[in-house]
C-alpha positions as CSV (number, residue, x, y, z in Angstrom):
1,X,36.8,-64.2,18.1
2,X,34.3,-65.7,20.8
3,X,35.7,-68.5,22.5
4,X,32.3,-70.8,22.9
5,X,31.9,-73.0,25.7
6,X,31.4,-76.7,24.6
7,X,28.8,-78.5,26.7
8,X,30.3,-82.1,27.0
9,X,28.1,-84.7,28.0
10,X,30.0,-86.6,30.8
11,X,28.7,-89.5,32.7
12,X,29.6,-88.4,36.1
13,X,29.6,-90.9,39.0
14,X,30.4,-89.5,42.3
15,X,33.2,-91.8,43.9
16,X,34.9,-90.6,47.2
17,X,38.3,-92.0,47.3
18,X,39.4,-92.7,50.8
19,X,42.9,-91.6,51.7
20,X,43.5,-94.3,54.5
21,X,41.8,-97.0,51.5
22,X,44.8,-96.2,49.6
23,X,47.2,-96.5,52.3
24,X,46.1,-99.6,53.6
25,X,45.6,-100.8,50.1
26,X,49.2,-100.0,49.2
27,X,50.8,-101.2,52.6
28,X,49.5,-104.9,52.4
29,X,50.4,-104.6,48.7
30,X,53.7,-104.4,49.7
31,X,53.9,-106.0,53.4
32,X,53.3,-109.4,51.6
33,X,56.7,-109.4,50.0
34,X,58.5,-109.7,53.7
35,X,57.1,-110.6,56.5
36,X,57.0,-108.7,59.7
37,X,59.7,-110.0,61.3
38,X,62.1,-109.1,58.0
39,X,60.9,-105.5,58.3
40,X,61.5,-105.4,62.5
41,X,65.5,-107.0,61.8
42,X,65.8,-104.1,59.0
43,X,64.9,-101.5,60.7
44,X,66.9,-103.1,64.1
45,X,70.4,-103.4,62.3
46,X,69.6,-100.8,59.3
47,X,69.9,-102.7,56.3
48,X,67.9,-103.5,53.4
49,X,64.9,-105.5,53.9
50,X,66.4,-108.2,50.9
51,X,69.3,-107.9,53.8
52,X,67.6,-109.2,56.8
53,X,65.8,-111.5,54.5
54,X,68.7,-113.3,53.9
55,X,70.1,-113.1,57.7
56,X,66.5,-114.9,58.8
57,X,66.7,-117.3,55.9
58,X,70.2,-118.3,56.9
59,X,70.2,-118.7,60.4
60,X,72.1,-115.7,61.8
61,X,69.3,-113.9,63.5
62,X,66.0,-115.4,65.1
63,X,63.0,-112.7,65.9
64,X,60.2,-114.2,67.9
65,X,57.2,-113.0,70.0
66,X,57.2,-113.4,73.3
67,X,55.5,-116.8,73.0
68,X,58.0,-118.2,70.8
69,X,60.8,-116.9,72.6
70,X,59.4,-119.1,75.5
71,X,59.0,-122.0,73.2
72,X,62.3,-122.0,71.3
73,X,63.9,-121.4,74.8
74,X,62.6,-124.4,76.2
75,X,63.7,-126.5,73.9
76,X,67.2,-125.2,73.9
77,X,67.5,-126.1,77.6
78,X,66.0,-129.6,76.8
79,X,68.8,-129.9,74.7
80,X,71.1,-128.7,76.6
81,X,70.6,-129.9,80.2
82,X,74.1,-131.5,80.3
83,X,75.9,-128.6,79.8
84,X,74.7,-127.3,83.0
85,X,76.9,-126.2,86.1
86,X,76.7,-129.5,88.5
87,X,75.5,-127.1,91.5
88,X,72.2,-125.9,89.6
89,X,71.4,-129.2,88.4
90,X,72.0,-130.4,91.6
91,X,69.5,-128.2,92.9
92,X,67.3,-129.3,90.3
93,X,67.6,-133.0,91.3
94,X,68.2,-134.0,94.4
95,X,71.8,-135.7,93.2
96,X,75.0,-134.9,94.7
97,X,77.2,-132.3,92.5
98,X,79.7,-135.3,91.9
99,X,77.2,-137.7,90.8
100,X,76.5,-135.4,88.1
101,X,80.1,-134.1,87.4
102,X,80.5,-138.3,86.4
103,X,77.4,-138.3,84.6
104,X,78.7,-135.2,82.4
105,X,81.8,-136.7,81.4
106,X,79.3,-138.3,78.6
107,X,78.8,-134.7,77.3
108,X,75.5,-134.8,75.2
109,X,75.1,-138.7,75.8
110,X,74.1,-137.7,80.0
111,X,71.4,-135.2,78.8
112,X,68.9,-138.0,78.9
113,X,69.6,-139.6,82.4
114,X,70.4,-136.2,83.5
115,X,67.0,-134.6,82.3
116,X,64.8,-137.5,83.9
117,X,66.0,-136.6,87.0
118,X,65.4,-133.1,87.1
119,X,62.1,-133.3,89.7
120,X,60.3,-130.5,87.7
121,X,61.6,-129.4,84.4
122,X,59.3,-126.3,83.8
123,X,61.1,-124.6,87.0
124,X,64.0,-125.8,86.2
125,X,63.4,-123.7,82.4
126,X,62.1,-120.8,84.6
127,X,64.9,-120.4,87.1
128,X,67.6,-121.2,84.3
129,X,66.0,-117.7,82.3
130,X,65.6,-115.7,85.4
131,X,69.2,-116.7,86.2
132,X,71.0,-116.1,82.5
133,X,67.9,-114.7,80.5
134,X,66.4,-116.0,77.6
135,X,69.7,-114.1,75.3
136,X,72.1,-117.0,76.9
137,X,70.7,-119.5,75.1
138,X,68.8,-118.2,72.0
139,X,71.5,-116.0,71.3
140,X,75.0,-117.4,70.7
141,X,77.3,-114.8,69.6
142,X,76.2,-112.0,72.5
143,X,73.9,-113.6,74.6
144,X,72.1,-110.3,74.0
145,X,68.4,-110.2,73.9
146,X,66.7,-107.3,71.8
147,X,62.8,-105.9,72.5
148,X,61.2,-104.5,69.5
149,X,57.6,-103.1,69.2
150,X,55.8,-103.1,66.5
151,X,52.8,-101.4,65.9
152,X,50.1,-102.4,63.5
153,X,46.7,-100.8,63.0
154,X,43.8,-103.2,62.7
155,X,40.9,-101.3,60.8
156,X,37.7,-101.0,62.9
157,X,34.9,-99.1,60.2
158,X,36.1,-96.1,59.5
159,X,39.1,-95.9,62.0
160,X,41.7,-97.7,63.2
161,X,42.5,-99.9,66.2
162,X,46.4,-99.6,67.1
163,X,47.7,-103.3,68.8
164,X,51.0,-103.5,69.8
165,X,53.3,-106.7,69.9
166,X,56.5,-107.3,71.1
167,X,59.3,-109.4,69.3
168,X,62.6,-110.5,70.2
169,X,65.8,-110.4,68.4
170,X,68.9,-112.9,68.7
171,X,71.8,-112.9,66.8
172,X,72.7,-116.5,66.3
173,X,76.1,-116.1,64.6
């Protein structure tokens, strides 16, 4: 018996399926369930993303850029000006170390007086985190600081454009 070849008619449309398309398509598919720092503090400690998730939402870790590292780091040290030794606050101010040791007897009721007398405040933040590093005071269970890269491709036509950006990770408790 003769096999006979059937002619089917079949609209054809030519349609050239990008590889990358897919990719990209699928990663931000996906990306916009957790957000970039999740996926960094995952892939830092090697847990589940659900994981790290929970360990941002809860306090335990903080992962910043750069910029906010600066920012949240700031304001820790406004915060915490009181706590200071007496001889750096000292050199800060202009006021004897005993003069300050009185003042600091108020614990966080001398951060005030304390802080208006500090002659410039953003060296005073600058020499405080090139003395102890950004880790002593964003980070209060190690006083560790972590660098992570992370790589993202931006598309540009047909190709890609690779940026880098740098986060930091604290663990809080």
């Amino acid at each position: 018996m003769l096999k006979r070849k059937v002619k089917r008619k079949v609209k054809s449309k030519m349609e050239l399926i990008n590889e990358l398309d897919l990719m990209e398509e699928h990663w931000n598919l996906h990306k916009q369930d957790y957000t970039t720092e999740t996926i960094l503090l995952a892939k830092h400690l090697g847990v589940s993303v659900d994981d790290a998730e929970s360990y941002i939402d809860d306090d335990d870790y903080l992962v910043l850029t750069d910029e906010e590292a600066d920012d949240r780091v700031y304001d820790e040290i406004a915060d915490s000006v009181w706590a200071f030794k007496p001889s750096f606050l000292a050199a800060h101010t202009g006021v004897t170390e005993e003069a300050i040791e009185k003042l600091q007897e108020m614990c966080e009721g001398a951060n005030e007086a304390l802080t208006a007398m500090i002659k410039n405040f953003d060296a005073f933040v600058e020499d405080a985190v090139r003395s102890d590093g950004r880790g002593h005071f964003l980070s209060d269970y190690d006083s560790n600081e972590y660098e992570v890269c992370y790589t993202s491709a931006e598309r540009n036509g047909n190709a890609y454009k690779v940026k880098d950006t740098y986060y930091y990770i604290y663990r809080r408790n």
